[in-house]
C-alpha positions as CSV (number, residue, x, y, z in Angstrom):
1,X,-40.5,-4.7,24.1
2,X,-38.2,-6.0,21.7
3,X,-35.5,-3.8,20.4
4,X,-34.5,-3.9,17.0
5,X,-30.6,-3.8,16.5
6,X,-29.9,-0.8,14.4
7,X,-28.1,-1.7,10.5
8,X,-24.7,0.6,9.8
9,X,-25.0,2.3,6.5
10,X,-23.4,0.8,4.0
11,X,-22.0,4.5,3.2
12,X,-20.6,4.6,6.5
13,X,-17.5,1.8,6.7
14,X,-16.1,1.1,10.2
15,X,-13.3,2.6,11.2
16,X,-10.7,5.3,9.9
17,X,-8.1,4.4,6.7
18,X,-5.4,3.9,9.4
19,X,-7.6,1.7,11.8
20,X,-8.0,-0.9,8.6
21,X,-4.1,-0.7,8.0
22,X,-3.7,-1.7,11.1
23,X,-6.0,-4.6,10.9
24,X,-5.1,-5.7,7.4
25,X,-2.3,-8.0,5.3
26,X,-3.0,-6.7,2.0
27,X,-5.0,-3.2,0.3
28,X,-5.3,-2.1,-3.0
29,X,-3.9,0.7,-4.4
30,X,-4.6,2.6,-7.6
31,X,-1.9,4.2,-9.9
32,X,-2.3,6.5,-13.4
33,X,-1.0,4.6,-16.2
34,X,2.1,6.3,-17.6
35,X,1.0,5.6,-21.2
36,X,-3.2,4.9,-21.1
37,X,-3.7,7.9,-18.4
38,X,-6.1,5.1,-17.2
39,X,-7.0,4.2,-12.9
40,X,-5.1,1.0,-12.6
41,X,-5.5,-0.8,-9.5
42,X,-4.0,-4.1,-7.9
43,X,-3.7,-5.7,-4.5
44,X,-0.6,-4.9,-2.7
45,X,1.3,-5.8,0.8
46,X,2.3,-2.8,2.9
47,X,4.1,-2.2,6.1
48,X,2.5,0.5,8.6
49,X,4.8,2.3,10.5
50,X,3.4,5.2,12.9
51,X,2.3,7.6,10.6
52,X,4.2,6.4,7.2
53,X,3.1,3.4,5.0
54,X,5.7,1.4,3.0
55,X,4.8,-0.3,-0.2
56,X,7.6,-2.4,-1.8
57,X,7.3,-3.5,-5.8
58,X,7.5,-7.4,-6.1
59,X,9.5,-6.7,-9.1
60,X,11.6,-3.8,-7.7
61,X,12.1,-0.6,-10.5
62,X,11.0,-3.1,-12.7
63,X,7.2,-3.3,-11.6
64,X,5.1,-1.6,-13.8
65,X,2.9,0.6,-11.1
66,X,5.9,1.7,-9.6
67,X,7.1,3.2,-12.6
68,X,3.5,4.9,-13.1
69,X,4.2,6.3,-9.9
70,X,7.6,7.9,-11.0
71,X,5.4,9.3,-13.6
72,X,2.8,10.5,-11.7
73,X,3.4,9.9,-7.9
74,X,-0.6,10.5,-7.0
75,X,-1.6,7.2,-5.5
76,X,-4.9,6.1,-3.4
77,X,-4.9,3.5,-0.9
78,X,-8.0,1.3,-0.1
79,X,-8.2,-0.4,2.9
80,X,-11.4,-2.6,2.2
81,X,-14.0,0.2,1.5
82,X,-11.9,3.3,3.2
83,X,-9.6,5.1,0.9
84,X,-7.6,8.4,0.6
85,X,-4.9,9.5,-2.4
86,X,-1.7,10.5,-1.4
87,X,2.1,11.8,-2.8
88,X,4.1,8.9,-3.2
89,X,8.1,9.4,-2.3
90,X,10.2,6.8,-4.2
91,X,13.0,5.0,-1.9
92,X,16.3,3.8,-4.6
93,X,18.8,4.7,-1.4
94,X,19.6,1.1,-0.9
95,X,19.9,1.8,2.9
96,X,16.6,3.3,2.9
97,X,15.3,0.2,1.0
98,X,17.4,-2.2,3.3
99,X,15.5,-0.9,5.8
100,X,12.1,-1.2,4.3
101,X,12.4,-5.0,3.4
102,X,13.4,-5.5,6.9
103,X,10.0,-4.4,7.7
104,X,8.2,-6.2,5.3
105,X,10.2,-9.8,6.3
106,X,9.5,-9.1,10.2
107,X,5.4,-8.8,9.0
108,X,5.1,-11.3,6.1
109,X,8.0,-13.5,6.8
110,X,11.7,-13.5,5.4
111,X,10.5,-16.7,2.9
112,X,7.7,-15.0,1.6
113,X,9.5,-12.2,0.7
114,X,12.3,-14.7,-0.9
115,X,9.1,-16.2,-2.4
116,X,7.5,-13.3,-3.9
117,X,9.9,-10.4,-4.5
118,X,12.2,-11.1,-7.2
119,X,14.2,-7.8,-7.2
120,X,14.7,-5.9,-4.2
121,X,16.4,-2.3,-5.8
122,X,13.4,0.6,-4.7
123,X,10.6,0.8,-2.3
124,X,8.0,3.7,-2.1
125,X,7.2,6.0,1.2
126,X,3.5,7.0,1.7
127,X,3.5,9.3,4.7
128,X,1.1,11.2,6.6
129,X,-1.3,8.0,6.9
């Protein structure tokens, strides 16, 4: 008798929010506007460490969502289907962010980050992943 393979609910994503960090390069997060009070979302890097999740602005204090998150420091994280919001905790301690693009050169490499982050002032702490 022929068995027939069973089909996952597309409701039903594999694996947890930090499995898919784990697995993944980039995720999306979504920010309030500081001005519209509009969802805006865009495609980030991150570094995972244990249970706390780095996220550093490609344009440092500069970067528009980062600001939004000073603002309103409600964020959600989507990990390719799986999400969850969280508190954002903005870094400006410049050993704190030292540390933090150290991270982020040992996963992406130190000439990407050359590449893509033009100002390398704040980073933000997502913890509690």
């Amino acid at each position: 008798m022929k068995q027939i393979p069973q089909r996952r609910s597309a409701r039903t994503p594999k694996g947890s929010l930090k499995e898919r960090l784990a697995r993944y390069r980039q995720i999306k997060i979504s920010v309030i506007g500081r001005k519209s009070g509009r969802t805006i979302s865009i495609p980030v890097w991150f570094v995972l460490e244990g249970n706390k999740l780095y996220l550093l602005p490609v344009q440092g204090s500069d970067t528009q969502w980062y600001k939004n998150v000073l603002q309103n420091p409600t964020i959600r994280i989507d990990a390719r289907g799986v999400g969850e919001e969280f508190r954002a905790v903005p870094l400006a301690d410049a050993k704190a962010v030292k540390s933090v693009v150290e991270k982020f050169r040992q996963k992406y490499g130190a000439n990407d980050v050359k590449k893509y982050y033009s100002k390398l002032d704040v980073a933000l702490l997502i913890g509690a992943i």
